[in-house]
N, C-alpha and C positions, 0 to 999 in steps of 0.2 A: 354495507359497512361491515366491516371483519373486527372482529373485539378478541381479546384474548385475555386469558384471565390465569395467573400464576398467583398460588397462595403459598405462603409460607407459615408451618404450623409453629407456636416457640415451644421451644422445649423446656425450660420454665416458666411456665405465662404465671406473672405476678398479675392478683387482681382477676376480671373478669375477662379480661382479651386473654383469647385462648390462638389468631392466628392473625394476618396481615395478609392482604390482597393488592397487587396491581394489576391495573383494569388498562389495557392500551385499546385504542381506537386507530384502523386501519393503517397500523404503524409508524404513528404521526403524534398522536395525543396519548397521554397516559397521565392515569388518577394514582398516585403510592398512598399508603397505610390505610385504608379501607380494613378497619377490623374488625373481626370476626368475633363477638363478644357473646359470650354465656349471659343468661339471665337469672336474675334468683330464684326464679323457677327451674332454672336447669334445661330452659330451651335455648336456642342459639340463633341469634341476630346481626346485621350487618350495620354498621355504623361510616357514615361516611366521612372523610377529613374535616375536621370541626376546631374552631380558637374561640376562646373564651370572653365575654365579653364584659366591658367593664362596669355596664351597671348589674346591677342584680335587677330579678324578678320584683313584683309585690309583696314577696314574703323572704326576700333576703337571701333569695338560692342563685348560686350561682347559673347565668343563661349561656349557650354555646349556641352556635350557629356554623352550620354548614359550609365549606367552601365550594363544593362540588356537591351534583345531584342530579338524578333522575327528572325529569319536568314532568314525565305523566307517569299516571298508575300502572300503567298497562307495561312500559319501558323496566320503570321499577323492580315490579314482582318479576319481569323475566331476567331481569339485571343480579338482583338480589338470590334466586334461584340458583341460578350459574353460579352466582361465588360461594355459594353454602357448599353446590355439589362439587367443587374444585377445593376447598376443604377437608369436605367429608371421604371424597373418592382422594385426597392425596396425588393429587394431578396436574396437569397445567388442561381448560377448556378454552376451544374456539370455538365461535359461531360467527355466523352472517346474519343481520336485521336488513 
């Protein structure tokens, strides 16, 4: 499978999103706003398309859930990987799994 991965950095990122990723699968399928979000520690994480859901938590926090996802670990970290370094390098990447 051929995935390619185009990230767009904002050039005012309000908030903690600092970029936006789409993820297309073998030219057929593609994931948009995958974003690229800072941490309050100042490291930098992937967040996948997510809606909000309408109960809260046990403690009254709002819960989100996922629309789109990686199903194993291993898919994941090299998923995730890829979109940091298409970020970080200011790039478009492909690969083949």
């Amino acid at each position: 499978m051929k995935i390619e991965i185009k990230t767009t950095r904002l050039e005012k990122p309000t908030g903690h999103v600092k970029g936006l990723s789409t993820v297309t699968f073998d030219e057929k399928y593609a994931v948009r706003n995958i974003s690229i979000v800072e941490s309050k520690k100042g490291g930098l994480f992937v967040s996948m398309p997510n809606y909000k859901m309408k109960e809260p938590d046990e403690n009254g926090n709002a819960q989100f859930k996922d629309i789109a996802y990686p199903v194993t670990k291993e898919f994941r970290e090299m998923l995730y990987g890829k979109i940091l370094d298409s970020f970080k390098n200011d790039e478009k990447v492909e690969f083949t799994v």
